[in-house]
mmCIF file of the N, C-alpha and C atoms, coordinates in Angstrom:
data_MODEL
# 
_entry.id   MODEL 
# 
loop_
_atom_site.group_PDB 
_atom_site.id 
_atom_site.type_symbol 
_atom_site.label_atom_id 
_atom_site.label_alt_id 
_atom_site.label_comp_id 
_atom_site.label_asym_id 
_atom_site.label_entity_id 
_atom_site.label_seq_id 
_atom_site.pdbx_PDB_ins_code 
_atom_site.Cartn_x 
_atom_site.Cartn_y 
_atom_site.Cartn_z 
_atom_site.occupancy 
_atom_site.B_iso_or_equiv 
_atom_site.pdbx_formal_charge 
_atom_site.auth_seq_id 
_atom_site.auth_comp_id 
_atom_site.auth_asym_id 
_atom_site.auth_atom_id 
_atom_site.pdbx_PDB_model_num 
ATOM 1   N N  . UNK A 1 1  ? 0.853   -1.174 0.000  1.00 0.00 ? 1  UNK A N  1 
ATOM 2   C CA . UNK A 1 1  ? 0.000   0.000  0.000  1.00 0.00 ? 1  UNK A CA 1 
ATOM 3   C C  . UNK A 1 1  ? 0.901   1.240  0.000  1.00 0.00 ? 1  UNK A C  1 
ATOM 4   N N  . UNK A 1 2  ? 0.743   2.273  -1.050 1.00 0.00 ? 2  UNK A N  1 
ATOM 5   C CA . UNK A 1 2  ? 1.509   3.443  -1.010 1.00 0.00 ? 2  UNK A CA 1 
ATOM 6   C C  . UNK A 1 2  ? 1.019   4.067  0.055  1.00 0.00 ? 2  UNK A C  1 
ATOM 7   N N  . UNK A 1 3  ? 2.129   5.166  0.697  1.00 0.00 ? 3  UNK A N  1 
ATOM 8   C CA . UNK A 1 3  ? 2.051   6.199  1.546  1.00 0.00 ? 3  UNK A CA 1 
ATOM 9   C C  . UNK A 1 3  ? 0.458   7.261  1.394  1.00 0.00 ? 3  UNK A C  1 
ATOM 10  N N  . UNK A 1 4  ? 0.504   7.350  0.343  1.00 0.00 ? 4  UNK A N  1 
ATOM 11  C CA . UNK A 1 4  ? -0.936  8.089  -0.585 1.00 0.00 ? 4  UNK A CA 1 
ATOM 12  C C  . UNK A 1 4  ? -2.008  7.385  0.196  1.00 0.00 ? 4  UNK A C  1 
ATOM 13  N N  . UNK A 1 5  ? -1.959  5.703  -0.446 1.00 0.00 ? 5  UNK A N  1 
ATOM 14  C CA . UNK A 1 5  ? -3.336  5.924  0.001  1.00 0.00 ? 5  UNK A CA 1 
ATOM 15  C C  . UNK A 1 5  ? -3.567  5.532  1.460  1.00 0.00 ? 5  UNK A C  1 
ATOM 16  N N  . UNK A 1 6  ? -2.149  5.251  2.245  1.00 0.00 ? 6  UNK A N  1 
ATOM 17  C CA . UNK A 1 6  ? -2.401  5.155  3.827  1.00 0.00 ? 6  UNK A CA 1 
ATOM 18  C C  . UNK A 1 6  ? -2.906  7.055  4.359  1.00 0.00 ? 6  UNK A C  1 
ATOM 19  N N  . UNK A 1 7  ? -2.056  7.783  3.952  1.00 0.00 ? 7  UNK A N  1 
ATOM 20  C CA . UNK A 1 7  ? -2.646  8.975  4.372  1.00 0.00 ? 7  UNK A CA 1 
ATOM 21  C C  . UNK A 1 7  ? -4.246  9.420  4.187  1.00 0.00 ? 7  UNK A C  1 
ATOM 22  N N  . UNK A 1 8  ? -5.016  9.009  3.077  1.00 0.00 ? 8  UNK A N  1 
ATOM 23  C CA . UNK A 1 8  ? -6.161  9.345  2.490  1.00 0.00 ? 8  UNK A CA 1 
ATOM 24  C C  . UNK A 1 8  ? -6.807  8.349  3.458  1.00 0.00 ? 8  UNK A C  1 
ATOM 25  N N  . UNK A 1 9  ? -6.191  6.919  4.074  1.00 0.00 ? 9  UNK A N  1 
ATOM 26  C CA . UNK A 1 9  ? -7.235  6.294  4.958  1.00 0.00 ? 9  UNK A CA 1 
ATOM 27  C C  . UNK A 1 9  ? -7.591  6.686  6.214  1.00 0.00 ? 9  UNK A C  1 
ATOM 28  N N  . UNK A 1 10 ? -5.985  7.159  6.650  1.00 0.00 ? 10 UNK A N  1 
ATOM 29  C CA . UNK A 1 10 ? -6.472  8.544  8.209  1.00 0.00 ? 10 UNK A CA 1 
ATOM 30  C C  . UNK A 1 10 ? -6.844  9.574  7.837  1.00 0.00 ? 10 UNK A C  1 
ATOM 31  N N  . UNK A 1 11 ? -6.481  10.118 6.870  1.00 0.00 ? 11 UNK A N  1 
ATOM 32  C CA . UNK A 1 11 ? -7.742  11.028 6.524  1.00 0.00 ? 11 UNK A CA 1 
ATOM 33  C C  . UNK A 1 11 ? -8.977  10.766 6.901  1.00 0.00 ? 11 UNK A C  1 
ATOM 34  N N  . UNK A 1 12 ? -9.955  9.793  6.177  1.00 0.00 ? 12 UNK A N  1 
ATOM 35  C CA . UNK A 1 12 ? -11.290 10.062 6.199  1.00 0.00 ? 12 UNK A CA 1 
ATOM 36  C C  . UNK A 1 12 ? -11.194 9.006  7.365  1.00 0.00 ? 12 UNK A C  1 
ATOM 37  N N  . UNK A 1 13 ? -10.527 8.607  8.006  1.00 0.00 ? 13 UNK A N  1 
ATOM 38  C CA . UNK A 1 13 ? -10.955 8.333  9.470  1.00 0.00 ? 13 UNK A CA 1 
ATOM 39  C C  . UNK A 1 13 ? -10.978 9.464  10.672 1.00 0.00 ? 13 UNK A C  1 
ATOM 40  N N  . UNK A 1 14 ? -9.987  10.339 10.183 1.00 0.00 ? 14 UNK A N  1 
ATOM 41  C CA . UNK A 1 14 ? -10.295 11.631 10.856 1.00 0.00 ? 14 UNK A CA 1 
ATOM 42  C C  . UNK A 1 14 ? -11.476 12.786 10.582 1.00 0.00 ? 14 UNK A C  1 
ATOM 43  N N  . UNK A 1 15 ? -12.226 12.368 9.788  1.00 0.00 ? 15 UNK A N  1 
ATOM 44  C CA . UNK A 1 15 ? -12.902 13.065 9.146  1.00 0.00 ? 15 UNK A CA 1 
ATOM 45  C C  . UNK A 1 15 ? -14.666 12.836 9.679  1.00 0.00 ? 15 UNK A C  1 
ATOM 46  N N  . UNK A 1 16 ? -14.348 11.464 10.307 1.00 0.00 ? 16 UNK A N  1 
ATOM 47  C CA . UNK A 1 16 ? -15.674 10.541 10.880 1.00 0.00 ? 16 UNK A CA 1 
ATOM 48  C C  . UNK A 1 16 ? -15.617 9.384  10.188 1.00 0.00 ? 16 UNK A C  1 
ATOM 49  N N  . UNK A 1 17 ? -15.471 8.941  9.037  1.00 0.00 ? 17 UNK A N  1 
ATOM 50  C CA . UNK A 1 17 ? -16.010 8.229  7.907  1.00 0.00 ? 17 UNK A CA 1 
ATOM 51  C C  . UNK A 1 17 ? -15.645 6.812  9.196  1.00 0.00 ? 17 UNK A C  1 
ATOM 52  N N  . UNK A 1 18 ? -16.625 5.966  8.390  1.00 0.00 ? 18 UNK A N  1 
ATOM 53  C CA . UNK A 1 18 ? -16.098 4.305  9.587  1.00 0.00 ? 18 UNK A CA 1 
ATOM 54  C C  . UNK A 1 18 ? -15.281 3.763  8.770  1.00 0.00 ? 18 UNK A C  1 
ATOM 55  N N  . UNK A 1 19 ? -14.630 2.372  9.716  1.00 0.00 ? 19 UNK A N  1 
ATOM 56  C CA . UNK A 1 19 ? -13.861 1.774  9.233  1.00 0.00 ? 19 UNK A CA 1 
ATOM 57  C C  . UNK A 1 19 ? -14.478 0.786  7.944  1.00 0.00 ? 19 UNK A C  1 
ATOM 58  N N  . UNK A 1 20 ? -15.712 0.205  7.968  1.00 0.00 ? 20 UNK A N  1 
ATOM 59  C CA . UNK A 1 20 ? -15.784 -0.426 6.747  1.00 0.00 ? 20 UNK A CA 1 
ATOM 60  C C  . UNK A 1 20 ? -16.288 0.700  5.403  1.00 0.00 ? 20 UNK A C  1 
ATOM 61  N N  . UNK A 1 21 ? -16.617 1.145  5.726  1.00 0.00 ? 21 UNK A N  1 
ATOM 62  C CA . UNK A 1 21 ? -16.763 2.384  4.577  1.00 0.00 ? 21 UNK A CA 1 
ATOM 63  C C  . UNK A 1 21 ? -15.633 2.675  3.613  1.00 0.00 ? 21 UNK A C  1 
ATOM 64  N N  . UNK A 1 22 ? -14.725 3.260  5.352  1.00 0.00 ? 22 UNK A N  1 
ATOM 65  C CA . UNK A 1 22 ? -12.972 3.231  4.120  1.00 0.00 ? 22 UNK A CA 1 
ATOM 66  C C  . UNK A 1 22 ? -12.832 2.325  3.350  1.00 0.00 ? 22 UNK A C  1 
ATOM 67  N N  . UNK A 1 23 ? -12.724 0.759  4.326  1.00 0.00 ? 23 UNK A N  1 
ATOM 68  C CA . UNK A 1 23 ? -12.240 0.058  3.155  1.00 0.00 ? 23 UNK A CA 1 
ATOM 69  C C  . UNK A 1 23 ? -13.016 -0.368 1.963  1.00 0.00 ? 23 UNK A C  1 
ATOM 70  N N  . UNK A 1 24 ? -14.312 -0.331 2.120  1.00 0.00 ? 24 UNK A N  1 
ATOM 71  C CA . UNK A 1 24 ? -15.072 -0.330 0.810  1.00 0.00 ? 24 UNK A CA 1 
ATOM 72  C C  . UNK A 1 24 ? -14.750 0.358  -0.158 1.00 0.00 ? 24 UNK A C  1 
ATOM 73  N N  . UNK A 1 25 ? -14.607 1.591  0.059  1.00 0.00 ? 25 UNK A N  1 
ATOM 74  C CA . UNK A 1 25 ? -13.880 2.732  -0.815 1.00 0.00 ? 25 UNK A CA 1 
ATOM 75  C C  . UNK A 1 25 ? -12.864 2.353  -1.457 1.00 0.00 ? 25 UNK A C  1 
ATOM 76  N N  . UNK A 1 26 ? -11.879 2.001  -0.778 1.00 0.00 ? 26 UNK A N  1 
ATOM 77  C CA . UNK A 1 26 ? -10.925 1.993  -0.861 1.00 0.00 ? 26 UNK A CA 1 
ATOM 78  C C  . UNK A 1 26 ? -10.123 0.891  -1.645 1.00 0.00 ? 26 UNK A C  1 
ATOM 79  N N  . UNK A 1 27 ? -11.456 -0.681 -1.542 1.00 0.00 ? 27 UNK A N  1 
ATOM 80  C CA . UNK A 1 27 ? -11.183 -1.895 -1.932 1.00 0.00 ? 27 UNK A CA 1 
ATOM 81  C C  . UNK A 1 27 ? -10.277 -2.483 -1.487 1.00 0.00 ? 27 UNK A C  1 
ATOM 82  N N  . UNK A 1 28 ? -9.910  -2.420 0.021  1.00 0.00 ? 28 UNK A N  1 
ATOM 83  C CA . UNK A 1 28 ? -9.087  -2.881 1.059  1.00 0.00 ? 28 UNK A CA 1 
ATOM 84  C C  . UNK A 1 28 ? -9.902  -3.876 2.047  1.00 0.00 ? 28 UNK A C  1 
ATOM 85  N N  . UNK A 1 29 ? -9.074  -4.542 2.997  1.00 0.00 ? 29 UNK A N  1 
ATOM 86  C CA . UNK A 1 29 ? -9.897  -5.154 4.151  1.00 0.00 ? 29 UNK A CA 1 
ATOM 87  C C  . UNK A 1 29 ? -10.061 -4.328 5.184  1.00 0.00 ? 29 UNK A C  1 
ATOM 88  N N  . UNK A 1 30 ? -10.624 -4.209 6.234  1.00 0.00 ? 30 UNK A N  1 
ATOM 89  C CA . UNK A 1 30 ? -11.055 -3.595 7.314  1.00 0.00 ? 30 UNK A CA 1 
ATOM 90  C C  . UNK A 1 30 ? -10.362 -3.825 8.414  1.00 0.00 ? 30 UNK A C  1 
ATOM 91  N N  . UNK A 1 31 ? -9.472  -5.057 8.273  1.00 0.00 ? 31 UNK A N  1 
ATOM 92  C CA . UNK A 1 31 ? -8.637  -5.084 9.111  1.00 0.00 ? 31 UNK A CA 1 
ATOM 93  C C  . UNK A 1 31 ? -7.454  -4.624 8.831  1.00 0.00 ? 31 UNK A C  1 
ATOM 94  N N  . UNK A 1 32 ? -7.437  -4.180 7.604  1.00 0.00 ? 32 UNK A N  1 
ATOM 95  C CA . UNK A 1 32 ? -5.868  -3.317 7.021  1.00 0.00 ? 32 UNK A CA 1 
ATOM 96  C C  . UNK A 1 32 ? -6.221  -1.588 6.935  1.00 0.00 ? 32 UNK A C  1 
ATOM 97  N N  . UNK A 1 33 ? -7.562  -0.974 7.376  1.00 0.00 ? 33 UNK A N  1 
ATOM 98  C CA . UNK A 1 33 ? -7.689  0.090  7.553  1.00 0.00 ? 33 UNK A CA 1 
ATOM 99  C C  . UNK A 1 33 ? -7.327  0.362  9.435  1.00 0.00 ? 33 UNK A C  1 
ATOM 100 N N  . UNK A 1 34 ? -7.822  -0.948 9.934  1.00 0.00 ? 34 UNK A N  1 
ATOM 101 C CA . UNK A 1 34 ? -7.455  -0.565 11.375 1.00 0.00 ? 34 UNK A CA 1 
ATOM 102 C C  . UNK A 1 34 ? -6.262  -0.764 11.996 1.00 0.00 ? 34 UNK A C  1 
ATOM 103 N N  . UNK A 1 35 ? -5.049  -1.757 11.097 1.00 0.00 ? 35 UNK A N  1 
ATOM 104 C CA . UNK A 1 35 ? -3.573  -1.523 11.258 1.00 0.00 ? 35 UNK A CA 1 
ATOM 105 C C  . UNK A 1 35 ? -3.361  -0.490 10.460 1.00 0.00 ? 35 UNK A C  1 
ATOM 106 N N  . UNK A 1 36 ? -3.868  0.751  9.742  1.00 0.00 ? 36 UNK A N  1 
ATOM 107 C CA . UNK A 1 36 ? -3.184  1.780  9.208  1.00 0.00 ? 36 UNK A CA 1 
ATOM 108 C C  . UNK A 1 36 ? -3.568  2.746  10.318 1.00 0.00 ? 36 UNK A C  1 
ATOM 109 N N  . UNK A 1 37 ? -4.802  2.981  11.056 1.00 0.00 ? 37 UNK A N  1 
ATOM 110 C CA . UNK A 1 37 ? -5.295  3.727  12.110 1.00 0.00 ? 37 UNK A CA 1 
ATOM 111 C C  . UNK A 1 37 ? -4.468  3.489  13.316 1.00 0.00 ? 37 UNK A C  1 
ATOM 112 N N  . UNK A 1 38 ? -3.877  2.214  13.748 1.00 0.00 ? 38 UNK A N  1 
ATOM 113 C CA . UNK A 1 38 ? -3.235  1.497  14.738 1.00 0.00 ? 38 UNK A CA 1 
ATOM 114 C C  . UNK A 1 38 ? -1.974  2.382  14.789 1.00 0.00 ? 38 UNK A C  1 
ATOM 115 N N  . UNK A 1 39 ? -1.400  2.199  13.498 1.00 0.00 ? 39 UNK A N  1 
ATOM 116 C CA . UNK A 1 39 ? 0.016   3.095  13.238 1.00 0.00 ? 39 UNK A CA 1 
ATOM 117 C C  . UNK A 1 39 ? 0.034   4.551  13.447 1.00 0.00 ? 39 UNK A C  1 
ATOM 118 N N  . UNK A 1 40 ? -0.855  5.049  13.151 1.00 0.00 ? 40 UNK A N  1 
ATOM 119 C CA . UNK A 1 40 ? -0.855  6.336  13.180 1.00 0.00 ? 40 UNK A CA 1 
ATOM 120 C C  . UNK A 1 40 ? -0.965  6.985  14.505 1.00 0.00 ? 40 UNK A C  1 
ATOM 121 N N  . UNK A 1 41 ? -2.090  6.037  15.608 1.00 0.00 ? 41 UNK A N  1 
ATOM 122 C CA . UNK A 1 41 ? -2.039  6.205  16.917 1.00 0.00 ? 41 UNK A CA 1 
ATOM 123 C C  . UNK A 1 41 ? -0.977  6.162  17.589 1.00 0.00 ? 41 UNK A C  1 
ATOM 124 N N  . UNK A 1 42 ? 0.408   5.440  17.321 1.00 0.00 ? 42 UNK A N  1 
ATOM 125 C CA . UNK A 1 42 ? 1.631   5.024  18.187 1.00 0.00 ? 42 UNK A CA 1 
ATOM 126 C C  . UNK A 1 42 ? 1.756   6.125  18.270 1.00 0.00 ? 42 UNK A C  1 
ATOM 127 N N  . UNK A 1 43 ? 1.973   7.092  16.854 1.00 0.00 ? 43 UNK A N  1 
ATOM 128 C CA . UNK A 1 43 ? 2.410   8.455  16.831 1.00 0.00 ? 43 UNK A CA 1 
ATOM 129 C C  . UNK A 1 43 ? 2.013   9.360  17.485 1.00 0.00 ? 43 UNK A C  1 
ATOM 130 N N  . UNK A 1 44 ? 0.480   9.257  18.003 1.00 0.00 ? 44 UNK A N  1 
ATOM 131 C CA . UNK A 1 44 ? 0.044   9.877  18.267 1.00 0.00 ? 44 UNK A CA 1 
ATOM 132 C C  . UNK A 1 44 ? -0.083  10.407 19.719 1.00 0.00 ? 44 UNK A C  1 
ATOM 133 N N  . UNK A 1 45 ? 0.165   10.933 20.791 1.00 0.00 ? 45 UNK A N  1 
ATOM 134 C CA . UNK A 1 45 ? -0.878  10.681 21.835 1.00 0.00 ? 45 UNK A CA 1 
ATOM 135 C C  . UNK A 1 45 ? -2.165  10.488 21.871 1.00 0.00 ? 45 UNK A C  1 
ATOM 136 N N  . UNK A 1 46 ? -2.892  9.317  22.778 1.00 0.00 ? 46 UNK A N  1 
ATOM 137 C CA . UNK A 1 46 ? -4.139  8.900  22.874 1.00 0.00 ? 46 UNK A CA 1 
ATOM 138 C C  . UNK A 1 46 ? -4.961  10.049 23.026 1.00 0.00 ? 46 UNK A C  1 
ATOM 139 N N  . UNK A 1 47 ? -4.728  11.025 23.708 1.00 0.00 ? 47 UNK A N  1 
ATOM 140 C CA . UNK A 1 47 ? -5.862  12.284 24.208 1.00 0.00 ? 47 UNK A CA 1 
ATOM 141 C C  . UNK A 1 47 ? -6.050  13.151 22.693 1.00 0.00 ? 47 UNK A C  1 
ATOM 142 N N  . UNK A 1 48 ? -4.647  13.091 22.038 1.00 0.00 ? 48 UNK A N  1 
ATOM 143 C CA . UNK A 1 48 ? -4.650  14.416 20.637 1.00 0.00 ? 48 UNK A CA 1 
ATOM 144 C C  . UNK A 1 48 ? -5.245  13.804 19.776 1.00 0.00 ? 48 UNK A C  1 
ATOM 145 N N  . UNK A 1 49 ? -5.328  12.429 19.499 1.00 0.00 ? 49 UNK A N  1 
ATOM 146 C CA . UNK A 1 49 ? -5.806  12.015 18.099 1.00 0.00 ? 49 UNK A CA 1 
ATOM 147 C C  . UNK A 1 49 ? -7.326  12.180 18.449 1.00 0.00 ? 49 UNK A C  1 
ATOM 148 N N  . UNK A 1 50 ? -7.755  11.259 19.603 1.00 0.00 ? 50 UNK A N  1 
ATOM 149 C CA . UNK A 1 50 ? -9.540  11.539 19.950 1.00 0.00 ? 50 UNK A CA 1 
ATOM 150 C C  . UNK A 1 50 ? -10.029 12.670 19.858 1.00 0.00 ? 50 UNK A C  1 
ATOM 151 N N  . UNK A 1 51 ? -8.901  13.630 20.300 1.00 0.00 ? 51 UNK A N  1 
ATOM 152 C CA . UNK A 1 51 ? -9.573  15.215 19.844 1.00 0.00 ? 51 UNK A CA 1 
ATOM 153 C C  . UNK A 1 51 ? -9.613  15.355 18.578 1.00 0.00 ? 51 UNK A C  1 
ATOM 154 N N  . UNK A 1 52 ? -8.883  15.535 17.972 1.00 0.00 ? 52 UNK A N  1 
ATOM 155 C CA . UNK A 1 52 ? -8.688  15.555 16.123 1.00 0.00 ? 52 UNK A CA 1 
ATOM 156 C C  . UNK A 1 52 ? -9.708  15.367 15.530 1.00 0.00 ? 52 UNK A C  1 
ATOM 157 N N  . UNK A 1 53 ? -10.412 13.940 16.101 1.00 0.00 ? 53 UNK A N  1 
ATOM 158 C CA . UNK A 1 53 ? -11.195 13.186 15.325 1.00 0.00 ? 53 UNK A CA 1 
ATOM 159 C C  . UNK A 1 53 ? -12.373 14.069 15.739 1.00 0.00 ? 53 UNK A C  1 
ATOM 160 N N  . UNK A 1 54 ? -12.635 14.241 16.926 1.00 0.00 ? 54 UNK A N  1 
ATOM 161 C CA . UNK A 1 54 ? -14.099 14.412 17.652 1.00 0.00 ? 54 UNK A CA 1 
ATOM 162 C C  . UNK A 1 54 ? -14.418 16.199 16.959 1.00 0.00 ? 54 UNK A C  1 
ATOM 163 N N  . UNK A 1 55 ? -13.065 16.921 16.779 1.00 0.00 ? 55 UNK A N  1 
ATOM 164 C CA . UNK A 1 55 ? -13.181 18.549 16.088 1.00 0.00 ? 55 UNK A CA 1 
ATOM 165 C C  . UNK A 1 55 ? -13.288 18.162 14.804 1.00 0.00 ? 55 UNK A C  1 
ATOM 166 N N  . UNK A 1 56 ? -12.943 17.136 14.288 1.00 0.00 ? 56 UNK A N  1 
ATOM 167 C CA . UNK A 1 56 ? -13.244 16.767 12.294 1.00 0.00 ? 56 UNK A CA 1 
ATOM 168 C C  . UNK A 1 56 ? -14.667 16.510 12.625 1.00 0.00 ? 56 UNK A C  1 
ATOM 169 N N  . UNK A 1 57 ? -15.499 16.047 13.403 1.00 0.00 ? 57 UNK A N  1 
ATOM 170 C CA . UNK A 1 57 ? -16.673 15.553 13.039 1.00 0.00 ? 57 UNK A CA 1 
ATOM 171 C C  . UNK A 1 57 ? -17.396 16.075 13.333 1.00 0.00 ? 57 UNK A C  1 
# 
């Protein structure tokens, strides 16, 4: 999976969109949208990303 379309999947997970939606979109599994969400959280602190998400939506 390119960098592209891992960014475009936290994207519209930050955005609200759900996890099977993405991967429908996306023509991925749902369990490979929630190890791309997984990754992005390490980075993240737990308190900043829930905010992120909860001000995108």
């Amino acid at each position: 999976m390119t960098t592209k379309s891992k960014t475009n999947v936290i994207k519209r997970w930050l955005d609200g969109d759900t996890r099977d939606t993405i991967a429908s979109d996306n023509q991925i599994g749902a369990g490979t949208v929630s190890g791309i969400i997984n990754e992005f959280k390490k980075g993240v602190d737990a308190l900043e990303y829930e905010s992120v998400r909860e001000l995108s939506i």
